[in-house]
C-alpha positions as YAML, in Angstrom:
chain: A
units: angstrom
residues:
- id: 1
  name: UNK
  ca: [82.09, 122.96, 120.82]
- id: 2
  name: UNK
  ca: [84.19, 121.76, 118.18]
- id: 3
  name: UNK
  ca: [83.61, 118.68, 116.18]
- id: 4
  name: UNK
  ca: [86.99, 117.05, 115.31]
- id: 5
  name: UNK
  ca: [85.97, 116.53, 112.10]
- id: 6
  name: UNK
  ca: [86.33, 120.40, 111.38]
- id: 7
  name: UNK
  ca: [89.63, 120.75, 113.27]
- id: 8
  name: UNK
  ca: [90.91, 117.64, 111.10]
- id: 9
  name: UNK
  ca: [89.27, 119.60, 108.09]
- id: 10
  name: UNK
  ca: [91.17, 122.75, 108.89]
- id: 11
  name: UNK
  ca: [94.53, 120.66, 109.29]
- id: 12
  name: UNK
  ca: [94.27, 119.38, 105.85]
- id: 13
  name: UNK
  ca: [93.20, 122.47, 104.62]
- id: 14
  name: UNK
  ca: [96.18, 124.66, 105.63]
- id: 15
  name: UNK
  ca: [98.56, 121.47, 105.65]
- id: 16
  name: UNK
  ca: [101.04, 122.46, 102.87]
- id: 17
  name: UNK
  ca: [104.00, 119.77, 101.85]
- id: 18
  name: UNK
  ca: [106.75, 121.51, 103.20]
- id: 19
  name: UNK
  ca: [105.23, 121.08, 106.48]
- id: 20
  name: UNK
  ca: [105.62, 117.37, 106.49]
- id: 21
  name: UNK
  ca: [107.70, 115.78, 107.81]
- id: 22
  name: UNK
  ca: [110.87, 114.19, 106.11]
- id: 23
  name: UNK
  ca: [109.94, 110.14, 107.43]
- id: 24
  name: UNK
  ca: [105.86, 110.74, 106.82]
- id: 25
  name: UNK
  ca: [106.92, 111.67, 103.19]
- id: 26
  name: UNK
  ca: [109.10, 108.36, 102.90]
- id: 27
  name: UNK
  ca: [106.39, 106.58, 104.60]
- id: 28
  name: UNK
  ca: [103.57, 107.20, 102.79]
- id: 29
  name: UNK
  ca: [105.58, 107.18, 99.53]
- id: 30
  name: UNK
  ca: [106.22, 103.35, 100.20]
- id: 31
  name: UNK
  ca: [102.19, 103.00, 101.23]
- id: 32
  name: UNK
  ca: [100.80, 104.15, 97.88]
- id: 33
  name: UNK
  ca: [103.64, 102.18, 96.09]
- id: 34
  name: UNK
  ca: [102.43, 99.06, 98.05]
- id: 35
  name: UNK
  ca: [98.69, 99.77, 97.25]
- id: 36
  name: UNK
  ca: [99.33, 100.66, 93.38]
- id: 37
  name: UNK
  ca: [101.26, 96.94, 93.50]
- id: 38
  name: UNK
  ca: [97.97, 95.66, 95.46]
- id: 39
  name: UNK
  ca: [95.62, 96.79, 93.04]
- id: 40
  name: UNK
  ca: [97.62, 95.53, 89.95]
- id: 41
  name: UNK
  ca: [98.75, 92.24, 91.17]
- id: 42
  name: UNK
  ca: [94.89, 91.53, 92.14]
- id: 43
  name: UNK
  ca: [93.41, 93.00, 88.70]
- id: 44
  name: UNK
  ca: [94.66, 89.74, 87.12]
- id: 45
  name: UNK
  ca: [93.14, 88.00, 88.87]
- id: 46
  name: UNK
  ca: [90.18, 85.71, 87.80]
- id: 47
  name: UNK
  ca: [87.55, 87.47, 89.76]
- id: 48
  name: UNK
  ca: [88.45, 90.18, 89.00]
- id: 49
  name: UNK
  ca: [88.49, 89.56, 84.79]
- id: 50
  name: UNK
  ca: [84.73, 88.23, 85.77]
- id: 51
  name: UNK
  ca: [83.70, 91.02, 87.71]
- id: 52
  name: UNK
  ca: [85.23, 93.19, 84.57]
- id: 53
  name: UNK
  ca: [83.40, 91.34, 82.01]
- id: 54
  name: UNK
  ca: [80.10, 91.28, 83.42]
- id: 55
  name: UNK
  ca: [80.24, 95.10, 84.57]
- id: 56
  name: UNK
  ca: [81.47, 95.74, 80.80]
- id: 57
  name: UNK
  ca: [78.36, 94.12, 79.21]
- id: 58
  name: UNK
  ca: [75.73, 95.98, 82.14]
- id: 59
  name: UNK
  ca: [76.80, 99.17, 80.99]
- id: 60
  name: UNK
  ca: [76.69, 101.21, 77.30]
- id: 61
  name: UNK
  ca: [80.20, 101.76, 75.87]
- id: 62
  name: UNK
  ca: [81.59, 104.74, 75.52]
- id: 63
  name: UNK
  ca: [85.32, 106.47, 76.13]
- id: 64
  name: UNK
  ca: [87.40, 106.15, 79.12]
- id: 65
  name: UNK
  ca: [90.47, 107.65, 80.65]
- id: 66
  name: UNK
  ca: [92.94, 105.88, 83.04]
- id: 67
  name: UNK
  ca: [94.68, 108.13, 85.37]
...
């Protein structure tokens, strides 16, 4: 028996970008464009300048890279 998870695995796996196609592309260009706008939008927000603060001071300093 196989477990989905493994056929889903294997998909991904041999998946290659050519293989997609043309509207998924589109698609999911416009869904990580709306999640990118998401996550900026809501890191100015005040709970979120709290939650930075008091994460900052809980942890030693040290460098950092932003992708």
């Amino acid at each position: 028996m196989t477990f989905y998870l493994d056929e889903v695995s294997a998909f991904a796996a041999e998946c290659r970008f050519d293989d997609l196609p043309a509207p998924v592309v589109e698609r999911t260009k416009l869904v990580i464009a709306d999640c990118i706008g998401a996550i900026a939008g809501g890191s100015v927000e005040p709970e979120m300048s709290q939650l930075s603060s008091r994460l900052t001071a809980e942890t030693p300093g040290g460098v950092s890279s932003v992708i």
